[in-house]
C-alpha positions in Angstrom: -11.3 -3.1 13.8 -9.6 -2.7 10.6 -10.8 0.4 8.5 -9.5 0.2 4.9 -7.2 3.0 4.7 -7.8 6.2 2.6 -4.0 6.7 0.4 -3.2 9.1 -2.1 -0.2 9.2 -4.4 2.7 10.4 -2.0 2.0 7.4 0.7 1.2 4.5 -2.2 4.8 3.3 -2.6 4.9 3.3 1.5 1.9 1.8 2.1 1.1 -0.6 -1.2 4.3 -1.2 -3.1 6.9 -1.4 0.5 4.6 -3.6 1.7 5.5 -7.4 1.9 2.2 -9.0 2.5 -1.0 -9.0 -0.2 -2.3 -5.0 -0.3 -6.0 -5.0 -1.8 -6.2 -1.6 -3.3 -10.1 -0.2 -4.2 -9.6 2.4 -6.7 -12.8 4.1 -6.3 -14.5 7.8 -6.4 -17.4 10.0 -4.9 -19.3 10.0 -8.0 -19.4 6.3 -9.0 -22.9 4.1 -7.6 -21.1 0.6 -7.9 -18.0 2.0 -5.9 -20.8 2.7 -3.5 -22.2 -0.6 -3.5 -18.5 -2.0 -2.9 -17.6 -0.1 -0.3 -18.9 -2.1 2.6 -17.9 -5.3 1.0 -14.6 -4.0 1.2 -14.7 -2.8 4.8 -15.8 -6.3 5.8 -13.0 -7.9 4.2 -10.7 -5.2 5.4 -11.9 -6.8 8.8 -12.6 -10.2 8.8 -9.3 -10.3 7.1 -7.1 -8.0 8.8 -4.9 -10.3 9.6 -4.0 -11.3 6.1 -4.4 -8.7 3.5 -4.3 -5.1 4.8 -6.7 -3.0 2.6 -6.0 0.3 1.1 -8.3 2.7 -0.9 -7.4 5.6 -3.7 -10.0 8.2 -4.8 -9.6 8.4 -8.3 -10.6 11.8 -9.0 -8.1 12.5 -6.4 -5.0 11.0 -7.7 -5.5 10.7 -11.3 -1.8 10.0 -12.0 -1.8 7.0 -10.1 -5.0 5.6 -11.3 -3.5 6.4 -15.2 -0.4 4.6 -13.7 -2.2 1.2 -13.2 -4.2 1.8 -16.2 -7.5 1.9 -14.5 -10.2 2.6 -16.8 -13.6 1.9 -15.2 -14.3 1.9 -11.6 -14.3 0.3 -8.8 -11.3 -1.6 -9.3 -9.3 -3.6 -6.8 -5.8 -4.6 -7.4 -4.5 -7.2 -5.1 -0.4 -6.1 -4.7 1.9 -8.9 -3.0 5.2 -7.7 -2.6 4.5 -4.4 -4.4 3.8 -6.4 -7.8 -0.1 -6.5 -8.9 -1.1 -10.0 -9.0 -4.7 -9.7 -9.4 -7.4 -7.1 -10.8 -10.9 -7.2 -10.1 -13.2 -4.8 -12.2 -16.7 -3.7 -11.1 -19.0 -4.8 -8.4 -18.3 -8.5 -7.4 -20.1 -10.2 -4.5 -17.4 -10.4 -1.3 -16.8 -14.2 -2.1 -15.3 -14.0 -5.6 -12.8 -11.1 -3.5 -12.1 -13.6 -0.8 -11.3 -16.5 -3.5 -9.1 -14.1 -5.9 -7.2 -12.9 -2.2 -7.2 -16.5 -0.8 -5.3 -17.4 -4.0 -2.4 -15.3 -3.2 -2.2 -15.7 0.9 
């Protein structure tokens, strides 16, 4: 059972931008009722597709420097990484199919 993977600034280049396969990375924080919402969205698809697309999450309020690095300005984000570039960003809540399709188009 793949549990998305809690990452702050020191292990993101390790973990998200050494990786080869698609990384979805959930910028998220504490505070913030959507991130809520989207948080067991993202643990199912950290499951069901575990196999594909490992899934990584970043607490915002946490690691500011890394959010400001990606220029996140609203949360949640995800960012899908594939071979540490972002190809995809996906802002707000979003039902778990539109994350599938935007991850299925870079598998």
């Amino acid at each position: 059972m793949a549990e998305p993977m809690e990452v702050n600034a020191d292990a993101f280049s390790k973990e998200v931008l050494e990786e080869a396969g698609p990384v979805l990375v959930d910028f998220w924080a504490e505070w913030c009722g959507p991130c809520r919402m989207l948080a067991p969205v993202v643990e199912e698809i950290a499951r069901e597709m575990e196999k594909k697309v490992k899934v990584v999450k970043v607490n915002v309020d946490l690691n500011p420097s890394l959010a400001a690095s990606y220029g996140i300005m609203s949360i949640p984000t995800l960012i899908l990484f594939k071979a540490g570039k972002p190809v995809e960003r996906l802002i707000g809540y979003m039902p778990k199919a539109k994350i599938v399709e935007a991850i299925n188009r870079h598998l």
